[in-house]
TIDRENDO-542175 format. One record per atom (N, C-alpha, C, O): residue number from 1; residue in one letter; x, y, z. Coordinates in Angstrom, 2 decimals. Example, Ala and Ser with C-alpha at 12.3 -4.5 7.8 and 13.67 -1.06 7.14 Angstrom:
# TIDRENDO-542175
PT   resi   resn         X         Y         Z
PT      1      A     13.19     -5.69      7.80
PT      1      A     12.30     -4.50      7.80
PT      1      A     13.20     -3.30      7.80
PT      1      A     14.24     -3.32      8.46
PT      2      S     12.85     -2.25      7.08
PT      2      S     13.67     -1.06      7.14
PT      2      S     12.90      0.03      7.87
PT      2      S     13.41      1.14      8.04
***
This chain:
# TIDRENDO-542175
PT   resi   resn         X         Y         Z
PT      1      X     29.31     37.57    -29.74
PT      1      X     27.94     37.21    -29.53
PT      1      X     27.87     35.70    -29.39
PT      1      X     28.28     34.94    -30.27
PT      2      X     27.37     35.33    -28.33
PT      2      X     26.85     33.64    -28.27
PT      2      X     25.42     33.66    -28.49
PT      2      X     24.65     34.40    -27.88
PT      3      X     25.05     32.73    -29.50
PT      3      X     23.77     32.25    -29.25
PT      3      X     23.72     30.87    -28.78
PT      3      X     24.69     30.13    -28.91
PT      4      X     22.59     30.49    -28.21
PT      4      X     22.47     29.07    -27.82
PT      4      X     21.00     28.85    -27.92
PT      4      X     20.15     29.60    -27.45
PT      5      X     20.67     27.27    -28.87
PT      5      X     19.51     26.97    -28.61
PT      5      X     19.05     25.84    -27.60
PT      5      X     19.84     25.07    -27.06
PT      6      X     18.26     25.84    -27.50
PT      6      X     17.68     24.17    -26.77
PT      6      X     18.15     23.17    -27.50
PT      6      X     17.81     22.75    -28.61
PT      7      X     19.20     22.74    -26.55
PT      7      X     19.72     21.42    -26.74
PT      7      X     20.80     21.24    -28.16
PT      7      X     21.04     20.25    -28.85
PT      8      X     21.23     22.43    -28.22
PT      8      X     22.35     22.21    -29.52
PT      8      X     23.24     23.04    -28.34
PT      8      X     23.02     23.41    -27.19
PT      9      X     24.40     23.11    -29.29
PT      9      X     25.81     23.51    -28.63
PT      9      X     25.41     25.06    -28.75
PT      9      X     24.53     25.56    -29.45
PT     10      X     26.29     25.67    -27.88
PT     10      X     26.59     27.21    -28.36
PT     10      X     27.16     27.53    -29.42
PT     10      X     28.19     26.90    -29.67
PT     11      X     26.78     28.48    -30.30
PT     11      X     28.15     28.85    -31.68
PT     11      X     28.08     30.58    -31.30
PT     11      X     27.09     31.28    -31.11
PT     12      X     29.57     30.94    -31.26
PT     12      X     30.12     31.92    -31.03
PT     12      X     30.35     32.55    -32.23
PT     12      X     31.04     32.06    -33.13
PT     13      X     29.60     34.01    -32.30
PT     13      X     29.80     34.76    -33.81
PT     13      X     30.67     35.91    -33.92
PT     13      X     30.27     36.91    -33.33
PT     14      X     31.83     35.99    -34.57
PT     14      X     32.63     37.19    -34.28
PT     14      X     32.51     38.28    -35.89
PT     14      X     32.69     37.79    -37.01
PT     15      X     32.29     39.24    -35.73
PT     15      X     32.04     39.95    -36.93
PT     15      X     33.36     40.96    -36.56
PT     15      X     33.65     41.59    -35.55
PT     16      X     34.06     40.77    -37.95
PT     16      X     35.34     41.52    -38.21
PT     16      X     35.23     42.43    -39.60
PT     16      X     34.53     42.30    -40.60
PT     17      X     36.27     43.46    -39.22
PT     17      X     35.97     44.64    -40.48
PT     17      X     37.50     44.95    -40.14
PT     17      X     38.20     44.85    -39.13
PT     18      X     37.73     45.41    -41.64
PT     18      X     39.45     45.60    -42.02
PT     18      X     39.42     46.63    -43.11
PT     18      X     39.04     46.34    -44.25
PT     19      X     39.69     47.45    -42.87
PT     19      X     39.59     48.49    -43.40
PT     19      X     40.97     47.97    -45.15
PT     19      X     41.92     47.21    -45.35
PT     20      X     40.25     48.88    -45.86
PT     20      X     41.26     48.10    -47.21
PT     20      X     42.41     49.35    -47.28
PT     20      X     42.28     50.39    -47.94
PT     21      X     43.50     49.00    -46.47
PT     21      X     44.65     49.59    -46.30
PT     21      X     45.81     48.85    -46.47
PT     21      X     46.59     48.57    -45.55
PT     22      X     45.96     48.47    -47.85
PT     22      X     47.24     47.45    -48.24
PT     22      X     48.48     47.85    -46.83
PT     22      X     49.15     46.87    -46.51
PT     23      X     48.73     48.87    -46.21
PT     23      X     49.80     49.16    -45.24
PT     23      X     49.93     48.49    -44.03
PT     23      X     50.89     48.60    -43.27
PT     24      X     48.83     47.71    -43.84
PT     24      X     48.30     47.24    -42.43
PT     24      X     47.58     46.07    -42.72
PT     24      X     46.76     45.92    -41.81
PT     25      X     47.50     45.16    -43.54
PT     25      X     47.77     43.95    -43.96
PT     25      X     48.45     42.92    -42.98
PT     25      X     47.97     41.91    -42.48
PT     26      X     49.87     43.54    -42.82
PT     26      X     50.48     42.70    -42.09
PT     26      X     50.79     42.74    -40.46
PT     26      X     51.56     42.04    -39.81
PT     27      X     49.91     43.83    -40.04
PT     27      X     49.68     44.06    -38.63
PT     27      X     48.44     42.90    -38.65
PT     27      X     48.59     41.79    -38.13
PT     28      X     47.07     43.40    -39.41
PT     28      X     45.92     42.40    -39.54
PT     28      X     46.03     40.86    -39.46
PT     28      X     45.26     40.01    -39.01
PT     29      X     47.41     40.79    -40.12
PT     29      X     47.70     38.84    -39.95
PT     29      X     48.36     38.53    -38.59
PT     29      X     48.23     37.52    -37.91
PT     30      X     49.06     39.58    -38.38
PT     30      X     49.43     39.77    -36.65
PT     30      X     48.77     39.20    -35.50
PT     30      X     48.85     38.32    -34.65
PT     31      X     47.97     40.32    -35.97
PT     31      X     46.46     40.41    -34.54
PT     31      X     45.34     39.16    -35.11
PT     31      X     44.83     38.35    -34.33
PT     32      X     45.10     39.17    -36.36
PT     32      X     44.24     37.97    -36.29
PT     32      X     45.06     36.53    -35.70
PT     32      X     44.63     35.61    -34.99
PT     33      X     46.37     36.76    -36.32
PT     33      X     46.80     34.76    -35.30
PT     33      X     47.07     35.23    -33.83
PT     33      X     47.55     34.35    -33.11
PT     34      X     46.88     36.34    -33.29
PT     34      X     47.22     36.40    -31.62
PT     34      X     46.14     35.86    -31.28
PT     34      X     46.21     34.92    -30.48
PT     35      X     44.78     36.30    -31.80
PT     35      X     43.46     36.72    -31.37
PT     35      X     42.88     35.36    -31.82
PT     35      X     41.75     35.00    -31.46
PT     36      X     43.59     34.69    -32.53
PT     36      X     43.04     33.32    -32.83
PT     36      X     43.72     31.97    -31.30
PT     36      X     43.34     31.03    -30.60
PT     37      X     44.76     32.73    -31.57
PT     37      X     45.60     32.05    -30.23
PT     37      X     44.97     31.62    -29.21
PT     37      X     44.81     30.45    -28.88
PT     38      X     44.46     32.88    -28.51
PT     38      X     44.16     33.47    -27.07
PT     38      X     42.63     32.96    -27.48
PT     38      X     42.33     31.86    -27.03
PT     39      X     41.84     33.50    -28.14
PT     39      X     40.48     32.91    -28.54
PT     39      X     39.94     31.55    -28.24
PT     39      X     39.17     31.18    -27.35
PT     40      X     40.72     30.72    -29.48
PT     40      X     40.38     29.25    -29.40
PT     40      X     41.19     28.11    -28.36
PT     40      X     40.86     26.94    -28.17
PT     41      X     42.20     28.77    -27.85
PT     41      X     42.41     28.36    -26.13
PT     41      X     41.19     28.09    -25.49
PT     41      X     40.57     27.06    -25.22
PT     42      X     40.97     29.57    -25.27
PT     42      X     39.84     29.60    -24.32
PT     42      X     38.49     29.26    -24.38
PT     42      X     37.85     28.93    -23.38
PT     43      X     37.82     29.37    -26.04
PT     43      X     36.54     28.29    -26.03
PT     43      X     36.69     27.32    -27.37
PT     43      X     37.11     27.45    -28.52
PT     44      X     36.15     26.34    -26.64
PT     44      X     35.64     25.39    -27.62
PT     44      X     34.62     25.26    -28.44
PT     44      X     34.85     24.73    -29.53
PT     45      X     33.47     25.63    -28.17
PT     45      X     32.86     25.90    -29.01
PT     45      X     32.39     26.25    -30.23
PT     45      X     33.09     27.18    -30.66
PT     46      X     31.69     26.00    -30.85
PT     46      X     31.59     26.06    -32.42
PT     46      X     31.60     27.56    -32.92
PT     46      X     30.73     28.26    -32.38
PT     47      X     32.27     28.09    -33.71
PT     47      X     32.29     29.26    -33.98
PT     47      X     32.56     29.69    -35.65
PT     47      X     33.34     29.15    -36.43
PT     48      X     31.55     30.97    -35.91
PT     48      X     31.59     31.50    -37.00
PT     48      X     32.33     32.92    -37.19
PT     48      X     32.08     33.88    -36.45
PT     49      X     32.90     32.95    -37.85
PT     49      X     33.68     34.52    -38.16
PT     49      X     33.13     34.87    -39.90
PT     49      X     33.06     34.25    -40.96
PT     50      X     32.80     36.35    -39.33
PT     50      X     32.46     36.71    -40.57
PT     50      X     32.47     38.24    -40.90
PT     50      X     31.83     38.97    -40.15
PT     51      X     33.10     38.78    -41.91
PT     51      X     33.56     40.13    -41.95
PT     51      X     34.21     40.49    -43.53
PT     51      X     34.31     39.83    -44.57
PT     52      X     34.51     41.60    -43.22
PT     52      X     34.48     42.49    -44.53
PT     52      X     36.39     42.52    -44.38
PT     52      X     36.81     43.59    -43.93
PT     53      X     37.25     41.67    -44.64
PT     53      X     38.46     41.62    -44.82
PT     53      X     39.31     42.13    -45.81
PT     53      X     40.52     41.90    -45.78
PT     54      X     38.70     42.90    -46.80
PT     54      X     39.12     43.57    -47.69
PT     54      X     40.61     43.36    -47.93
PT     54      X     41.53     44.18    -47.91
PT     55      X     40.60     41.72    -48.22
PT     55      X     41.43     40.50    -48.73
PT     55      X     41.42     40.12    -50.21
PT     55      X     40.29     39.78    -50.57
PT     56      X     42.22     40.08    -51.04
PT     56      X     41.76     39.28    -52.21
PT     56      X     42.78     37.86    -52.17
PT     56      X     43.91     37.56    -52.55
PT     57      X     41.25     36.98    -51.23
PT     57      X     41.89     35.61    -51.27
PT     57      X     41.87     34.71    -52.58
PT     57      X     42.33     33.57    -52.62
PT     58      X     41.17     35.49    -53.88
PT     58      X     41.30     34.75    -54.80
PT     58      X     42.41     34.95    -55.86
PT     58      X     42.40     34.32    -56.92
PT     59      X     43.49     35.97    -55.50
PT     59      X     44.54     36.11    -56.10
PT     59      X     45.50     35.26    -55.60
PT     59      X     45.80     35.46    -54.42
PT     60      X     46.13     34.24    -56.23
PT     60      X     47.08     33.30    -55.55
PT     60      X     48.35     33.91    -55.57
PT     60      X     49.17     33.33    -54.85
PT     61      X     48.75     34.87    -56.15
PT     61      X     49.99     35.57    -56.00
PT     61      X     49.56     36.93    -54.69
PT     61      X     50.62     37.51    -54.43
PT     62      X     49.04     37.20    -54.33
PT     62      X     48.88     38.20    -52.90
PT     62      X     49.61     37.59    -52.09
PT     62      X     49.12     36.49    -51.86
PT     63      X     50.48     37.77    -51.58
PT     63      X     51.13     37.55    -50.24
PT     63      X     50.56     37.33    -48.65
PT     63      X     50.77     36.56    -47.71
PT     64      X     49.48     38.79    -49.02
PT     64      X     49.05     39.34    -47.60
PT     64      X     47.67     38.21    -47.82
PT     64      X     47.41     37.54    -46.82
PT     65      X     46.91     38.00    -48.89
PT     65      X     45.89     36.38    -48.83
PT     65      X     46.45     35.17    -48.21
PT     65      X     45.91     34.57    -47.28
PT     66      X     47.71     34.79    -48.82
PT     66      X     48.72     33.28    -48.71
PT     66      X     49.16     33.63    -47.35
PT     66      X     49.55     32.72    -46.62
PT     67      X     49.15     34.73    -46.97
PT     67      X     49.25     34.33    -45.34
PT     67      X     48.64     34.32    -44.55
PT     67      X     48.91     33.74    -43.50
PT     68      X     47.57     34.96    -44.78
PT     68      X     45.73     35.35    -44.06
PT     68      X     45.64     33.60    -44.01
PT     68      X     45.47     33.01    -42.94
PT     69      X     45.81     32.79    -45.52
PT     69      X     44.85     31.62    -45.83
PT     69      X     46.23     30.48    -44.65
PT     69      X     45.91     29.41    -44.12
PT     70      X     47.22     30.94    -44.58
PT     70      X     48.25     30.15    -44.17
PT     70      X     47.98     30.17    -42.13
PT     70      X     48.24     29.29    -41.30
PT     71      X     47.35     31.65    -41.95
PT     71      X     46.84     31.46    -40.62
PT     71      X     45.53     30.60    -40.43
PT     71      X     45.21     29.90    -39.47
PT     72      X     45.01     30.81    -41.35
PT     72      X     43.44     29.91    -41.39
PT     72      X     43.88     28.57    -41.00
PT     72      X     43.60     28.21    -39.86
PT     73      X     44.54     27.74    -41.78
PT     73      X     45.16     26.64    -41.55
PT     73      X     45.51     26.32    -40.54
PT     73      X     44.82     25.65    -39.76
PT     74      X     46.78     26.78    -40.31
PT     74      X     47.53     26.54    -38.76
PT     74      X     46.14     26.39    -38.04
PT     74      X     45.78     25.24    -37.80
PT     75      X     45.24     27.53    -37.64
PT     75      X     44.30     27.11    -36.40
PT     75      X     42.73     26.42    -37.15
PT     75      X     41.56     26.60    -36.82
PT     76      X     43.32     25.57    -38.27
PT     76      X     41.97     24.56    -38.49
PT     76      X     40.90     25.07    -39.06
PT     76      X     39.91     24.34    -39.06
PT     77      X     40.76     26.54    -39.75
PT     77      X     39.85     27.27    -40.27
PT     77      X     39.06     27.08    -41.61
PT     77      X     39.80     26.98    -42.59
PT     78      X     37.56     27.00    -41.89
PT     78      X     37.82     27.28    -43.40
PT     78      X     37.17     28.18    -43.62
PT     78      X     36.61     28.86    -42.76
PT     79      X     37.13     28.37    -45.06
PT     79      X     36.47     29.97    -45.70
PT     79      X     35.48     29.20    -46.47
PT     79      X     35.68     28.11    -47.01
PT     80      X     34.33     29.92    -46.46
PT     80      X     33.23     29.37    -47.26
PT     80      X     32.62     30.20    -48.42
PT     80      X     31.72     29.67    -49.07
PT     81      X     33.03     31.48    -48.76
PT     81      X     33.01     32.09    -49.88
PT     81      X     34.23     32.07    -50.44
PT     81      X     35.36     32.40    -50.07
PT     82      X     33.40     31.28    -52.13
PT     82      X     34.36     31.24    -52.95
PT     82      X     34.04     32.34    -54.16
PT     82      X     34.98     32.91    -54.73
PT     83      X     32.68     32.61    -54.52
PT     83      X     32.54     33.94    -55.35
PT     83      X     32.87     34.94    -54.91
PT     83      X     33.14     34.99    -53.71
PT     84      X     32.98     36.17    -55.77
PT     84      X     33.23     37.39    -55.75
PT     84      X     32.19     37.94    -54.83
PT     84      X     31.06     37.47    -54.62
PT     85      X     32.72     38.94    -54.36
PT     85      X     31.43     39.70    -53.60
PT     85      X     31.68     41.51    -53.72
PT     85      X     31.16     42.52    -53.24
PT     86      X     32.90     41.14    -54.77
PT     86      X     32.98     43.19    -54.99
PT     86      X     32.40     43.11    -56.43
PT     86      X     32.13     42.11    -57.10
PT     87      X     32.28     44.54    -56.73
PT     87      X     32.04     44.83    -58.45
PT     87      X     33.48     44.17    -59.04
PT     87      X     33.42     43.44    -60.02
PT     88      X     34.44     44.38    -58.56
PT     88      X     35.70     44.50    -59.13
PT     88      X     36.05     42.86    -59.18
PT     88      X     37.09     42.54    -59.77
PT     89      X     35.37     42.00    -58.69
PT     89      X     35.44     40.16    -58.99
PT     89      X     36.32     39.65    -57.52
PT     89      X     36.80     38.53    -57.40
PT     90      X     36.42     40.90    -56.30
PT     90      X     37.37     40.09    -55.38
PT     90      X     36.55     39.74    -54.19
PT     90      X     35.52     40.40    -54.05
PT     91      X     36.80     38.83    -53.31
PT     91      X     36.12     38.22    -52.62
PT     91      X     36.48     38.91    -51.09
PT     91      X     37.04     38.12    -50.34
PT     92      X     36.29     39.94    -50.67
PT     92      X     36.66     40.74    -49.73
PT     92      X     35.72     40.10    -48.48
PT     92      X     36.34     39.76    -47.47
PT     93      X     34.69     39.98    -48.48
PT     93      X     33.36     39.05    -47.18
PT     93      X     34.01     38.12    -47.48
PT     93      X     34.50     37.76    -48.55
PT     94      X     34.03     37.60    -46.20
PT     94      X     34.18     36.33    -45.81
PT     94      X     33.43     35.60    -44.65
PT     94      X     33.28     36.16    -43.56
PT     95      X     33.04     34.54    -44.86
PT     95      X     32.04     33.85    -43.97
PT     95      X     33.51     31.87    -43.83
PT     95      X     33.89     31.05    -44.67
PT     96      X     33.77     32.07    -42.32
PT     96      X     34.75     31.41    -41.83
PT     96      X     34.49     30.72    -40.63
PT     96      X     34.29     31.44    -39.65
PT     97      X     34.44     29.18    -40.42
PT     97      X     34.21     28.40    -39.37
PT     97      X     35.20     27.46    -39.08
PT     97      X     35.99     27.25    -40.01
PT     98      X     35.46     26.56    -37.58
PT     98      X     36.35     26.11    -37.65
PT     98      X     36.30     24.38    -38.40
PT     98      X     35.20     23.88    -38.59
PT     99      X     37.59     23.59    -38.76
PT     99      X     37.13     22.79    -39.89
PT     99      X     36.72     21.87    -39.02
PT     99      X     36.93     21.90    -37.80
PT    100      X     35.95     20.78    -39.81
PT    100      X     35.39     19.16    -39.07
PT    100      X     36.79     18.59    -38.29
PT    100      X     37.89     18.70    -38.83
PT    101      X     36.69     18.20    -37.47
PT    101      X     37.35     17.68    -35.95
PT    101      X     38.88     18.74    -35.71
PT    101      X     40.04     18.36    -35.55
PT    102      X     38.40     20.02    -35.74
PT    102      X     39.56     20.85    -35.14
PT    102      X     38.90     21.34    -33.66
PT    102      X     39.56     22.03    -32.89
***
């Protein structure tokens, strides 16, 4: 989805859903850095990602987080939820833009 207002830039909104299947984790980090690849090649524009990643980026020992957060990086990303957003205290939503001068 693009929106655009009068006289601001376009921001491009991508809504992602990941089903919570610890098995496919590492296909998900796959396809998200292809899709980040091919993506931010092609626009510049300001963009928000936001989705139900059924990630627990607040476990620093997860593997399949430290590499989710390790693709974020590489293409200049940040995450802007830092609370919990399950009953269970893990931060599965995520609301993600790209960082100041990437």
């Amino acid at each position: 989805m693009n929106i655009c207002l009068k006289n601001i830039e376009c921001v491009r909104i991508l809504c992602i859903y990941h089903p919570p299947d610890d098995s496919t984790y590492p296909l998900l980090s796959e396809q998200f850095s292809r899709f980040l690849e091919l993506f931010l090649a092609e626009y510049s524009e300001s963009l928000i990602i936001a989705g139900d990643f059924n990630l627990h980026l607040g476990d620093p020992r997860d593997r399949n987080a430290k590499r989710f957060l390790d693709i974020m990086d590489i293409f200049g990303l940040r995450q802007h939820v830092y609370r919990a957003t399950h009953k269970k205290g893990h931060t599965p939503d995520l609301l993600i833009t790209k960082s100041e001068g990437s």
